[in-house]
mmCIF entry with sequence, helices, sheets and N, C-alpha, C, O atoms, coordinates in Angstrom:
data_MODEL
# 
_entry.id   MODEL 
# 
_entity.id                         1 
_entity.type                       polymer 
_entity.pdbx_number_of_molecules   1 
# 
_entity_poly.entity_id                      1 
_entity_poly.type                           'polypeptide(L)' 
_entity_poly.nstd_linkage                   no 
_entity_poly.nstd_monomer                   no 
_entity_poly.pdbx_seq_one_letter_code       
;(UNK)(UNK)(UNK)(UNK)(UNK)(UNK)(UNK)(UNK)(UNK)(UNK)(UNK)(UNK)(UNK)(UNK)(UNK)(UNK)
(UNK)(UNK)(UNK)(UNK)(UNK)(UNK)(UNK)(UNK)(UNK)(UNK)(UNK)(UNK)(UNK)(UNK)(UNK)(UNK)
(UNK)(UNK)(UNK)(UNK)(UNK)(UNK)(UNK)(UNK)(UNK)(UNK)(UNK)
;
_entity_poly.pdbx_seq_one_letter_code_can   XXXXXXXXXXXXXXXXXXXXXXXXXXXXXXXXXXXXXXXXXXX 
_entity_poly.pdbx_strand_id                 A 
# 
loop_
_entity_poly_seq.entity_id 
_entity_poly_seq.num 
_entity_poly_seq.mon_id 
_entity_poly_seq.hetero 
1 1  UNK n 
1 2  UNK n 
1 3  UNK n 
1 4  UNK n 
1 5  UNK n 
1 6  UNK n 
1 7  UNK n 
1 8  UNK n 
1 9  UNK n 
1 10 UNK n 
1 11 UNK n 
1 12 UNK n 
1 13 UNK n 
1 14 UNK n 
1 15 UNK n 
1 16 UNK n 
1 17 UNK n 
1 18 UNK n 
1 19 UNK n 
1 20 UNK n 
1 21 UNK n 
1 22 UNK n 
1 23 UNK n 
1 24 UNK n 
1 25 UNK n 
1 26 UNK n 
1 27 UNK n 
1 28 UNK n 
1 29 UNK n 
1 30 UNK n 
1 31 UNK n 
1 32 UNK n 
1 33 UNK n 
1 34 UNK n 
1 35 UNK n 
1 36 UNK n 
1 37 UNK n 
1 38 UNK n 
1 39 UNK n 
1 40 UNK n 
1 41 UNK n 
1 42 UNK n 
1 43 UNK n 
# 
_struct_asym.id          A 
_struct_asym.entity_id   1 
# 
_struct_sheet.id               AA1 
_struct_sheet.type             ? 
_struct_sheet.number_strands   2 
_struct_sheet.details          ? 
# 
_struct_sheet_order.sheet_id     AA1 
_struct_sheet_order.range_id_1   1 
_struct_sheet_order.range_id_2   2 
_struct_sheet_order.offset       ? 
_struct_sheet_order.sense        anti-parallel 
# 
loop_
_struct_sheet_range.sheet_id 
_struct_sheet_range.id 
_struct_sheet_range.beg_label_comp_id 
_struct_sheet_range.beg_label_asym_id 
_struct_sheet_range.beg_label_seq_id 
_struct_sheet_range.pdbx_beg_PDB_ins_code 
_struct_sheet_range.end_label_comp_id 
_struct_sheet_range.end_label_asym_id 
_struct_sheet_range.end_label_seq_id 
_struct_sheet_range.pdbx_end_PDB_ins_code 
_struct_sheet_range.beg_auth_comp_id 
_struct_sheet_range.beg_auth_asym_id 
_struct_sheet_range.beg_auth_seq_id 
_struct_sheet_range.end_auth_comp_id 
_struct_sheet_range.end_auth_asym_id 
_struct_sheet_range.end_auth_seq_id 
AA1 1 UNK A 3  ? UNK A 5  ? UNK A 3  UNK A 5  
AA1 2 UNK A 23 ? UNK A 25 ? UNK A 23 UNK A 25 
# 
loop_
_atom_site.group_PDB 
_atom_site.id 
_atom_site.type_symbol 
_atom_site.label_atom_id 
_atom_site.label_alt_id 
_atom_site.label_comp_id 
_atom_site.label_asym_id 
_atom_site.label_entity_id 
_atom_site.label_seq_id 
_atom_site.pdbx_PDB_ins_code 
_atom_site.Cartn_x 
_atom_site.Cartn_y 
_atom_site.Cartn_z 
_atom_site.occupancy 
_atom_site.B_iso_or_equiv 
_atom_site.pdbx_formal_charge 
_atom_site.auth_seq_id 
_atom_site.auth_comp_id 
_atom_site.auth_asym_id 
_atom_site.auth_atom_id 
_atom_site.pdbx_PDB_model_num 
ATOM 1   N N  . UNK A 1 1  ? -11.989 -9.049  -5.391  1.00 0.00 ? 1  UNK A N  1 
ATOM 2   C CA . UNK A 1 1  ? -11.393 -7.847  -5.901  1.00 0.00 ? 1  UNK A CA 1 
ATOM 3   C C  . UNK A 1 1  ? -9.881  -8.054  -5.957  1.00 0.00 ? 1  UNK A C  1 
ATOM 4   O O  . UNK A 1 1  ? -9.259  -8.158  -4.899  1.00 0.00 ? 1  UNK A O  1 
ATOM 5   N N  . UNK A 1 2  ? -9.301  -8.113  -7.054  1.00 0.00 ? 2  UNK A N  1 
ATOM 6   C CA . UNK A 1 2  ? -7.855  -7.871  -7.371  1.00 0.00 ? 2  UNK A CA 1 
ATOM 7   C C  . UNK A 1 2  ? -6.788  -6.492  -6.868  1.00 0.00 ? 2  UNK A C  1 
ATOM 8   O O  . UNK A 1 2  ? -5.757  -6.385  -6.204  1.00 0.00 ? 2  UNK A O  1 
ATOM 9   N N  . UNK A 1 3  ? -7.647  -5.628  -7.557  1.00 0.00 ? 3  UNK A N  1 
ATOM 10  C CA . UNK A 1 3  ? -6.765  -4.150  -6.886  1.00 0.00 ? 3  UNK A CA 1 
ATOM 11  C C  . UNK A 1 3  ? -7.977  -3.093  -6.593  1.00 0.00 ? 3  UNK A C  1 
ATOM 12  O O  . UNK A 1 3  ? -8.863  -2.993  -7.442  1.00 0.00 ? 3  UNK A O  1 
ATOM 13  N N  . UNK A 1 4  ? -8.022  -2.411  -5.565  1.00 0.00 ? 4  UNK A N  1 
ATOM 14  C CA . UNK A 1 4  ? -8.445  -1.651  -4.691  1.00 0.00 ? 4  UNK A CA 1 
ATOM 15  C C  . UNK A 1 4  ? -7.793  -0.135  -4.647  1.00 0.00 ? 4  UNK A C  1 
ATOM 16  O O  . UNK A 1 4  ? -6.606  -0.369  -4.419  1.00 0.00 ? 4  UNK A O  1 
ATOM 17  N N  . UNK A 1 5  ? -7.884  0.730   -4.707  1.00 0.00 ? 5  UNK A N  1 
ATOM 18  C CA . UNK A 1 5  ? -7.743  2.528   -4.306  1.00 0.00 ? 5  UNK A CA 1 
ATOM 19  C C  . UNK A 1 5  ? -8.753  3.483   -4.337  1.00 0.00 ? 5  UNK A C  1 
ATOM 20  O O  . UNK A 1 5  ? -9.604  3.871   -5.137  1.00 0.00 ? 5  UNK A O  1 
ATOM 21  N N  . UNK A 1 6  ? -8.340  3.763   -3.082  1.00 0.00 ? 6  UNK A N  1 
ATOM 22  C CA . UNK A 1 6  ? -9.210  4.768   -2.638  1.00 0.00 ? 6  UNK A CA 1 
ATOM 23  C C  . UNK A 1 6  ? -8.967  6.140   -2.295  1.00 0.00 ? 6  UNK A C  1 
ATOM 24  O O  . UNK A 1 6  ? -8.071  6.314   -1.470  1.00 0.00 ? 6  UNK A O  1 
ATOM 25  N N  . UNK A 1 7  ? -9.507  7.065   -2.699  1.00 0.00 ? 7  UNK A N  1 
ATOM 26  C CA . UNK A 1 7  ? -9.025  8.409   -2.553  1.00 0.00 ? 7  UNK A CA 1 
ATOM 27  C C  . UNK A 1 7  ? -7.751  8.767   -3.314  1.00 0.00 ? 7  UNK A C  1 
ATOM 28  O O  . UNK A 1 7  ? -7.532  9.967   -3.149  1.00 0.00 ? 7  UNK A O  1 
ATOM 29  N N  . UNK A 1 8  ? -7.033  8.320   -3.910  1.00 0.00 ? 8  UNK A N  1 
ATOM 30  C CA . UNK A 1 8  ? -5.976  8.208   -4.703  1.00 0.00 ? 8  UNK A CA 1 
ATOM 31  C C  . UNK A 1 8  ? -5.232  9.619   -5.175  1.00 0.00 ? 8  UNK A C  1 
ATOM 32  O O  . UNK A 1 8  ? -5.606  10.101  -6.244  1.00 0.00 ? 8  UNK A O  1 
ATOM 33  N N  . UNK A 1 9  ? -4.455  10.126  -4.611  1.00 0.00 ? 9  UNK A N  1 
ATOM 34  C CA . UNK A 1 9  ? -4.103  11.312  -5.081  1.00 0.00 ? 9  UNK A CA 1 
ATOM 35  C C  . UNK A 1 9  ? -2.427  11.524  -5.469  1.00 0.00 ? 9  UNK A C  1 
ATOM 36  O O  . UNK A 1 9  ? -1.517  11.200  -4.707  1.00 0.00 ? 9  UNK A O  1 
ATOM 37  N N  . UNK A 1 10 ? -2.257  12.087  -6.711  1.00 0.00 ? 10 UNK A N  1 
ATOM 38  C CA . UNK A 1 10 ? -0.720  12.572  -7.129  1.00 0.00 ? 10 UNK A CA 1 
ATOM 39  C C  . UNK A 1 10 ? -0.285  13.595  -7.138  1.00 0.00 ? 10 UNK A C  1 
ATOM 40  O O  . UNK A 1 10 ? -1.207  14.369  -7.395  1.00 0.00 ? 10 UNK A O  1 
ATOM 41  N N  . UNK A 1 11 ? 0.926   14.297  -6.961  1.00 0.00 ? 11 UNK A N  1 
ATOM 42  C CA . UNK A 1 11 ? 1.349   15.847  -6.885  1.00 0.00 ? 11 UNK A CA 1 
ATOM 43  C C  . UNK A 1 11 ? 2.619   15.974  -7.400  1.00 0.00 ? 11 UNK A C  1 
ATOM 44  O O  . UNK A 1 11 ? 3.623   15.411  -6.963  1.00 0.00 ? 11 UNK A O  1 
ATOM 45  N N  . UNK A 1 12 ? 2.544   16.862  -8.506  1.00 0.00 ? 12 UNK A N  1 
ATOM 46  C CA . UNK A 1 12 ? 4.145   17.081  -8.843  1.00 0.00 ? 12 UNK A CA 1 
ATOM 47  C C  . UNK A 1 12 ? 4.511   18.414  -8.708  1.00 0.00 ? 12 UNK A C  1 
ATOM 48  O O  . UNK A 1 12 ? 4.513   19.255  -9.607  1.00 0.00 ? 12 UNK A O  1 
ATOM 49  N N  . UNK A 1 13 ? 4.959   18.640  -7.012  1.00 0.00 ? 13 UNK A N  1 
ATOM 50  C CA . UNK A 1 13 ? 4.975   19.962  -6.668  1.00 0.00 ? 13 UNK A CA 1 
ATOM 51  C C  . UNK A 1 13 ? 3.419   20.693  -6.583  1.00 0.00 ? 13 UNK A C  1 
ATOM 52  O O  . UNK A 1 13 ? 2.504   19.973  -6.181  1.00 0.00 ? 13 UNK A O  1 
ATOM 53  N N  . UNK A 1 14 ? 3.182   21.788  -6.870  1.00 0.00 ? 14 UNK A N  1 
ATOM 54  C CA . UNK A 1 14 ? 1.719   22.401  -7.047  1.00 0.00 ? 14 UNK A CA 1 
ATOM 55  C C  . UNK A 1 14 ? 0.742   21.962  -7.767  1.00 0.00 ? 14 UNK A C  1 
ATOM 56  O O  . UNK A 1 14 ? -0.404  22.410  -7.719  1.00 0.00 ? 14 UNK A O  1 
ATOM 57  N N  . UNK A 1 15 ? 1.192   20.910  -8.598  1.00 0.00 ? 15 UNK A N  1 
ATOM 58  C CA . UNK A 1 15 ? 0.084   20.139  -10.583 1.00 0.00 ? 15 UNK A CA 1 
ATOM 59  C C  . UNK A 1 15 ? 0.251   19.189  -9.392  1.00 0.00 ? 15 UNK A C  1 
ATOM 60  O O  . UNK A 1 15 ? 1.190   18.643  -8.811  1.00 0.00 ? 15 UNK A O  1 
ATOM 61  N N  . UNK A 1 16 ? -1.590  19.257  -9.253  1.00 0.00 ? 16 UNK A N  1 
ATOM 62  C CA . UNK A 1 16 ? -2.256  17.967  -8.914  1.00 0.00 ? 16 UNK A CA 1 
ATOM 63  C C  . UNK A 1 16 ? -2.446  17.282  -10.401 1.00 0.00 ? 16 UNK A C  1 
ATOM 64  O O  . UNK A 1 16 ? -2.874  18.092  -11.223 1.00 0.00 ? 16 UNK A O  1 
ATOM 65  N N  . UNK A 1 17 ? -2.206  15.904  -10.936 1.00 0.00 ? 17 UNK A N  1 
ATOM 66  C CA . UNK A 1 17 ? -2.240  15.092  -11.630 1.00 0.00 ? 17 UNK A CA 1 
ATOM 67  C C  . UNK A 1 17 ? -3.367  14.269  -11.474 1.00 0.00 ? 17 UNK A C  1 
ATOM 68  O O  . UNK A 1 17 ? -4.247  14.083  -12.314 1.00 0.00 ? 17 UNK A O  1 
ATOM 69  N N  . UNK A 1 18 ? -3.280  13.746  -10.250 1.00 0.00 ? 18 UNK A N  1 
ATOM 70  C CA . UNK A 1 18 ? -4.723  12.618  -9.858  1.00 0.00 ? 18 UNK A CA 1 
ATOM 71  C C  . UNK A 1 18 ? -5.072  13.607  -8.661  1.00 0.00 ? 18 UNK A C  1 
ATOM 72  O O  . UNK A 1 18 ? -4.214  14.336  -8.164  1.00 0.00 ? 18 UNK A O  1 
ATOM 73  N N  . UNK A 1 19 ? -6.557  13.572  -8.183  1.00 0.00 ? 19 UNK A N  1 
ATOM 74  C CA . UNK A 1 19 ? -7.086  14.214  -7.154  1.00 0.00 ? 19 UNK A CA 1 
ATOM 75  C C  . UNK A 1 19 ? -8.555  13.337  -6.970  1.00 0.00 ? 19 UNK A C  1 
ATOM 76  O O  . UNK A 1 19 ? -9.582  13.580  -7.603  1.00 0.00 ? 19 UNK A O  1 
ATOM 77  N N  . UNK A 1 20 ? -8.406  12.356  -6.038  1.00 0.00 ? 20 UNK A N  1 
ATOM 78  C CA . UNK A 1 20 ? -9.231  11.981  -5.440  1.00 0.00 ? 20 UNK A CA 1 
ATOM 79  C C  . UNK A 1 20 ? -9.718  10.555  -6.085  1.00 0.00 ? 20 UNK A C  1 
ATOM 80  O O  . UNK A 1 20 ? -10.396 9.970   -5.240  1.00 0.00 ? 20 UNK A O  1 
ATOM 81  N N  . UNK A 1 21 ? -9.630  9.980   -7.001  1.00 0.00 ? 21 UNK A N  1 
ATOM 82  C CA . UNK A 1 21 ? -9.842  8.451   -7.565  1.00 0.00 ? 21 UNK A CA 1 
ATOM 83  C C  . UNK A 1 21 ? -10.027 7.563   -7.355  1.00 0.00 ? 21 UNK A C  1 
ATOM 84  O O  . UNK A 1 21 ? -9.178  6.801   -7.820  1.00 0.00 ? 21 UNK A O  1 
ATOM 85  N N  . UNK A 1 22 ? -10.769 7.109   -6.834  1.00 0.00 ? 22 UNK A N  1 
ATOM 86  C CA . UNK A 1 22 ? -11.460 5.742   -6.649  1.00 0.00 ? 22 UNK A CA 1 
ATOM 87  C C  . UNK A 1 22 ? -11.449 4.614   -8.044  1.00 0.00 ? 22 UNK A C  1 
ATOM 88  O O  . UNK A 1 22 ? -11.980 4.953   -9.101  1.00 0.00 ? 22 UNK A O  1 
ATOM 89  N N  . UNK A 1 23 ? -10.798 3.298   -7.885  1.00 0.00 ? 23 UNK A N  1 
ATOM 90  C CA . UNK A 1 23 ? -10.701 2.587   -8.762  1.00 0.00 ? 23 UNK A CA 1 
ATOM 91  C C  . UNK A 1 23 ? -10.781 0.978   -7.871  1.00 0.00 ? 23 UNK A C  1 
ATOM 92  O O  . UNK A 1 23 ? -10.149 0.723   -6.845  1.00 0.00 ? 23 UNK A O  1 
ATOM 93  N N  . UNK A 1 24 ? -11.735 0.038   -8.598  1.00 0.00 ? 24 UNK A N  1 
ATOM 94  C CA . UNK A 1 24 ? -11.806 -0.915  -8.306  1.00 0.00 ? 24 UNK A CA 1 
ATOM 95  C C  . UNK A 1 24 ? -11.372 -2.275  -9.190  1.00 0.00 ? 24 UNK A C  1 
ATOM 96  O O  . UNK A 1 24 ? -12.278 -1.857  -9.911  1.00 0.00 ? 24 UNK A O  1 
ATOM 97  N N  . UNK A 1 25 ? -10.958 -3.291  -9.734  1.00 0.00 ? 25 UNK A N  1 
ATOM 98  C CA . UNK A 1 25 ? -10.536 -3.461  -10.482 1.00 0.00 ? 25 UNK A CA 1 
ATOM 99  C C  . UNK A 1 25 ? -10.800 -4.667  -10.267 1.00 0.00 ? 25 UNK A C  1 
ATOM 100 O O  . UNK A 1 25 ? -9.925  -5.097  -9.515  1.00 0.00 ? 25 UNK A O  1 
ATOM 101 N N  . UNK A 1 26 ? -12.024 -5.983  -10.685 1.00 0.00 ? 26 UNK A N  1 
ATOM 102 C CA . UNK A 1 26 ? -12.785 -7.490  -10.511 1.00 0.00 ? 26 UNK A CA 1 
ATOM 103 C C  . UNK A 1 26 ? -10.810 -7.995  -11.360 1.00 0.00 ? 26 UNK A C  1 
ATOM 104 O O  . UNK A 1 26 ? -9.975  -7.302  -11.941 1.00 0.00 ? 26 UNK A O  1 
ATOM 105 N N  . UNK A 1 27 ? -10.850 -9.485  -10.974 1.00 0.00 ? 27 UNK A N  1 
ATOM 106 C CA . UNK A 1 27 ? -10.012 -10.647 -11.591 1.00 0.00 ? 27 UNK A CA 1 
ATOM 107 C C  . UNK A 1 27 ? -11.188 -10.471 -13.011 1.00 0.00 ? 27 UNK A C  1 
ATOM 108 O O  . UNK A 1 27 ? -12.413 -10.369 -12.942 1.00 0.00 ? 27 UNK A O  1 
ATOM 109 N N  . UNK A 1 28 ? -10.324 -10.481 -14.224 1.00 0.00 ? 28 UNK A N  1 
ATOM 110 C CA . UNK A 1 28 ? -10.882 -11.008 -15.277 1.00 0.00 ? 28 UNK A CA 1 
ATOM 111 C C  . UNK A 1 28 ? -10.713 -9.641  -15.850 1.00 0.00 ? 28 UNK A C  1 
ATOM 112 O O  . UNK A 1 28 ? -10.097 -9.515  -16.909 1.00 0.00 ? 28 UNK A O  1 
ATOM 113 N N  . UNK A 1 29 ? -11.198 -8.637  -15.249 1.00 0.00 ? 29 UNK A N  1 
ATOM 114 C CA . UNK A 1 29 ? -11.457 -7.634  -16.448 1.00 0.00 ? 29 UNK A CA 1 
ATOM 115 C C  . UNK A 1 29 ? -9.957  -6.501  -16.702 1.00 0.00 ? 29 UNK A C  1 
ATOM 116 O O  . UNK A 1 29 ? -8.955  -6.569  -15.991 1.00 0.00 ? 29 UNK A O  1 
ATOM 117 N N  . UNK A 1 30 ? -10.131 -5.519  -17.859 1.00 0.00 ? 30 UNK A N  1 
ATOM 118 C CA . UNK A 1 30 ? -9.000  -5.643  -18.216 1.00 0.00 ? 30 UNK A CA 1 
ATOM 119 C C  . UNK A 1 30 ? -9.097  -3.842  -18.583 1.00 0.00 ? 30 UNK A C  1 
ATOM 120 O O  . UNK A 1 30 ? -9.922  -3.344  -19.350 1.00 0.00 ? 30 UNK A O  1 
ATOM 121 N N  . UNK A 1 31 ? -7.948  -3.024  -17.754 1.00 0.00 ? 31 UNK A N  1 
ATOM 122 C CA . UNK A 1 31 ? -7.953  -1.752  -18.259 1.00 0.00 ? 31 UNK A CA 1 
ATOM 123 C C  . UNK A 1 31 ? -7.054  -0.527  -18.823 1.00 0.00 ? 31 UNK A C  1 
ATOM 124 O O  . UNK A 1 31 ? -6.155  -0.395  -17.991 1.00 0.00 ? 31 UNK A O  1 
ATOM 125 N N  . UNK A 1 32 ? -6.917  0.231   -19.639 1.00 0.00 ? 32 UNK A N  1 
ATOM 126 C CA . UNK A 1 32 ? -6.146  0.865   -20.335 1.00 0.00 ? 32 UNK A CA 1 
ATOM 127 C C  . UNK A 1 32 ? -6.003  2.351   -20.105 1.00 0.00 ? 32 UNK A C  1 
ATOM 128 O O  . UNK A 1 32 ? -6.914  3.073   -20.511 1.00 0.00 ? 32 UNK A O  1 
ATOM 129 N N  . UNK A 1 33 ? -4.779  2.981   -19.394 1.00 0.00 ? 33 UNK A N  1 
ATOM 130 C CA . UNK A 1 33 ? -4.539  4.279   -19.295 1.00 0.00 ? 33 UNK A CA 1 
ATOM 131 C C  . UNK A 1 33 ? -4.301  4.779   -20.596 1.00 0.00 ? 33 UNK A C  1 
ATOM 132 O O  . UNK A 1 33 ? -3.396  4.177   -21.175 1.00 0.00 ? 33 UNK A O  1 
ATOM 133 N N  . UNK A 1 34 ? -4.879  5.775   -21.290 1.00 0.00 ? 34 UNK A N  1 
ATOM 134 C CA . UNK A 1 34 ? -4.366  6.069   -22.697 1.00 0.00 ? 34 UNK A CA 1 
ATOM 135 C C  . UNK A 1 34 ? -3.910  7.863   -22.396 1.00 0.00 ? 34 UNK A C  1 
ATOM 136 O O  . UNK A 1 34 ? -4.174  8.519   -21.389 1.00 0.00 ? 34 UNK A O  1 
ATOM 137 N N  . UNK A 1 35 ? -3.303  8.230   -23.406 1.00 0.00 ? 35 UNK A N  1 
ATOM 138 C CA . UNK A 1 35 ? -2.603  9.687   -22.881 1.00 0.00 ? 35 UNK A CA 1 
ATOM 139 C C  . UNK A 1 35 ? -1.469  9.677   -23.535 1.00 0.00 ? 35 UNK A C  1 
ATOM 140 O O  . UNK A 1 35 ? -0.875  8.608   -23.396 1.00 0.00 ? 35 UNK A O  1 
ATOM 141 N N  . UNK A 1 36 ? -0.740  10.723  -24.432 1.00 0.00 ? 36 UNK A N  1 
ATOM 142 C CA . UNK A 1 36 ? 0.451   11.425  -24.887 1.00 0.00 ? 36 UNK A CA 1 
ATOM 143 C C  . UNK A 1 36 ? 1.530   11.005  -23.878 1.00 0.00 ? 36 UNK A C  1 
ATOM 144 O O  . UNK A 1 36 ? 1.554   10.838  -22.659 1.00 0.00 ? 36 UNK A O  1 
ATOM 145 N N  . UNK A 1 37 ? 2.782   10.860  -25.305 1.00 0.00 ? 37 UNK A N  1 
ATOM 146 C CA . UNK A 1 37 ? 3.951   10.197  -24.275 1.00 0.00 ? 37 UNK A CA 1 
ATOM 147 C C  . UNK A 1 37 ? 4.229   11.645  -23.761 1.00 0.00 ? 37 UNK A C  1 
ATOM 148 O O  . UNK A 1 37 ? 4.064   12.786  -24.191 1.00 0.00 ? 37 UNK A O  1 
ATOM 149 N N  . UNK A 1 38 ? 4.969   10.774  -22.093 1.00 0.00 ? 38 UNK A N  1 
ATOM 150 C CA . UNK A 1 38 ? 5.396   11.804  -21.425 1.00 0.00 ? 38 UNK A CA 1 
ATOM 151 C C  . UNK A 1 38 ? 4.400   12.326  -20.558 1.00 0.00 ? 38 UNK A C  1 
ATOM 152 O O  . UNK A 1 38 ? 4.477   13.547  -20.428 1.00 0.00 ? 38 UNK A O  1 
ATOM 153 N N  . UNK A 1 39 ? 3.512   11.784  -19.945 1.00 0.00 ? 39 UNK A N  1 
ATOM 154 C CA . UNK A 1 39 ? 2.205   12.339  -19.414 1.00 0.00 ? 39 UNK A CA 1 
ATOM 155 C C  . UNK A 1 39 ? 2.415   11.834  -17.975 1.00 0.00 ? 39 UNK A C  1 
ATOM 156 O O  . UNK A 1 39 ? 1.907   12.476  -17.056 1.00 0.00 ? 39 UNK A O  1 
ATOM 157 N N  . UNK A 1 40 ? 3.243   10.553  -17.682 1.00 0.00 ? 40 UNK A N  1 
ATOM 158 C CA . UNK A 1 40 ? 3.306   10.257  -16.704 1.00 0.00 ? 40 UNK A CA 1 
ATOM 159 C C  . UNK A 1 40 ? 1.873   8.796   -16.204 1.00 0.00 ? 40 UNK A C  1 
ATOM 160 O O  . UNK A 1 40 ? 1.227   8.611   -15.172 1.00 0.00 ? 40 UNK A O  1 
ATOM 161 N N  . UNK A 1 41 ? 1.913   8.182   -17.334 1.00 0.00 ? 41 UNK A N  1 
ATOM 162 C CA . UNK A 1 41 ? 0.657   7.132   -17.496 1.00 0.00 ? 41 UNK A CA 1 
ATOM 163 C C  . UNK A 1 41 ? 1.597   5.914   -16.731 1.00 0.00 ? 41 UNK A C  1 
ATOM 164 O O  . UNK A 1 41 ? 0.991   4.843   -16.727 1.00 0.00 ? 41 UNK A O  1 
ATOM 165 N N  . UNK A 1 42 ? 2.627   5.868   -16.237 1.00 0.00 ? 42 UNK A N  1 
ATOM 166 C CA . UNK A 1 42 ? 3.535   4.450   -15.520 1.00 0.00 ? 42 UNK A CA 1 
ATOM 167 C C  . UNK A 1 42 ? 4.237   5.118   -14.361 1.00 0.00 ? 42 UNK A C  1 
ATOM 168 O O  . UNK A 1 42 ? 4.900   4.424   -13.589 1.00 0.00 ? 42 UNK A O  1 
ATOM 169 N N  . UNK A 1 43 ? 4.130   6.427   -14.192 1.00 0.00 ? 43 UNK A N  1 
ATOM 170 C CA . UNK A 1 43 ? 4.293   6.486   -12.856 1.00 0.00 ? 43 UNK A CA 1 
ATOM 171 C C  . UNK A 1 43 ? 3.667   6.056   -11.530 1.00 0.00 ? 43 UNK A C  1 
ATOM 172 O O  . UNK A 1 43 ? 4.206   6.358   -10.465 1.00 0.00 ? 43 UNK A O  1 
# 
């Protein structure tokens, strides 16, 4: 396993953004946040 998170949560002030996310992520494979600029997809 390359990258690992668990329970994963974001807050900007009261706007939960992420709440609870689990993501596992094998060497080799390959994945894409997609979403309107300004959404906060590289924070």
């Amino acid at each position: 396993m390359v990258i690992e998170a668990k329970n994963l949560n974001k807050a900007y002030g009261h706007i939960h953004a992420v709440d609870g996310i689990n993501l596992s992520i094998e060497q080799g494979e390959v994945y894409g946040f997609l979403g309107p600029n300004g959404s906060g997809k590289s924070t």
